[in-house]
C-alpha positions in Angstrom: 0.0 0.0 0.0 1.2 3.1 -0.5 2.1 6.4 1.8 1.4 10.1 1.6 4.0 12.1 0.1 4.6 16.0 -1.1 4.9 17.5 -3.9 7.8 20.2 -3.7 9.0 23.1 -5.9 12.4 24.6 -4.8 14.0 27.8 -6.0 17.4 30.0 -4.9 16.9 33.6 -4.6 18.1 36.8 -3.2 15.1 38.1 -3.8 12.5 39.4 -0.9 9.8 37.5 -1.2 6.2 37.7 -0.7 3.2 36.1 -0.6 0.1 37.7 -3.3 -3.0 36.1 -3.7 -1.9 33.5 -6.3 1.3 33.0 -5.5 4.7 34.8 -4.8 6.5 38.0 -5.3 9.7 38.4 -6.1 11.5 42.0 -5.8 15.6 42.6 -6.5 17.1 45.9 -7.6 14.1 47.6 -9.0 12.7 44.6 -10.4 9.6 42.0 -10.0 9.4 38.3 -10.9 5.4 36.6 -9.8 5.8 33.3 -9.2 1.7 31.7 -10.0 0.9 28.5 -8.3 -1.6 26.0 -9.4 -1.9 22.9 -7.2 -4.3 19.8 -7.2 -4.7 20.6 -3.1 -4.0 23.1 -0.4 -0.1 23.8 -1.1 2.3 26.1 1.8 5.0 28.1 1.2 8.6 28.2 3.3 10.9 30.5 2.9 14.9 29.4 4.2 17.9 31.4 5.2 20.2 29.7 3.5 23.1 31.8 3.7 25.3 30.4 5.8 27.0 26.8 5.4 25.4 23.7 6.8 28.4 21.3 6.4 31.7 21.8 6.7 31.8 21.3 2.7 29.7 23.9 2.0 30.4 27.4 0.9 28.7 30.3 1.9 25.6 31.9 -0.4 25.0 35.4 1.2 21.4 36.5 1.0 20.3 33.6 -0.7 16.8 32.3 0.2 15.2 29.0 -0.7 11.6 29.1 -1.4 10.2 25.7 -1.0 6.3 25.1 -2.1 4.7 22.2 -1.5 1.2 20.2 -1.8 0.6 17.1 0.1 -0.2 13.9 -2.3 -2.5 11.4 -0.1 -1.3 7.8 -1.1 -2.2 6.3 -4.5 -3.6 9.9 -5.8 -2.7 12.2 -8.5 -1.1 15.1 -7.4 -0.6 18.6 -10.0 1.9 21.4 -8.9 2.7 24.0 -11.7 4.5 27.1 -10.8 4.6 30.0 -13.6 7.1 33.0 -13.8 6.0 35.8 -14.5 8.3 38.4 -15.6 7.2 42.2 -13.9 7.1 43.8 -17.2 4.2 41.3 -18.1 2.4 40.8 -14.5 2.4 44.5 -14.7 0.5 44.7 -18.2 -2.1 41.8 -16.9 -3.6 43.6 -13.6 -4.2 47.0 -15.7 
């Protein structure tokens, strides 16, 4: 039988980030990305520092961020998660 997993969608950024109705904004020097998310269930959104090393091996990223979205998949179901990017220049164009 099987178990419940997640569906996740990762991305780096030193962007700040936040939550719209739809999605995610994006903002770095003077310009906007919208991240759109369409998901089969309730999905979440986490945002982590990631800046500084976990492991010895690891280098540091200053100001990085990881966005991590994700949508819970019971077990034996179809589960959809389909992030669009939305360059500003565009997302501006569509709310006018």
């Amino acid at each position: 039988m099987g178990q419940p997993v997640a569906a996740t969608w990762q991305r780096l950024t030193k962007a700040i980030v936040t939550r719209t109705a739809d999605g995610l904004l994006l903002k770095q020097a003077g310009k906007t990305v919208e991240l759109q998310v369409k998901a089969s269930g309730n999905w979440t959104v986490d945002i982590e520092d990631v800046s500084q090393p976990r492991h010895l091996q690891d280098s540091p990223n200053p100001g990085v961020s990881r966005i991590l979205i994700r949508v819970p998949s019971p077990a034996n179901s179809i589960t959809t998660l389909t992030v669009e990017v939305i360059p500003g220049s565009i997302a501006i164009k569509r709310t006018k």
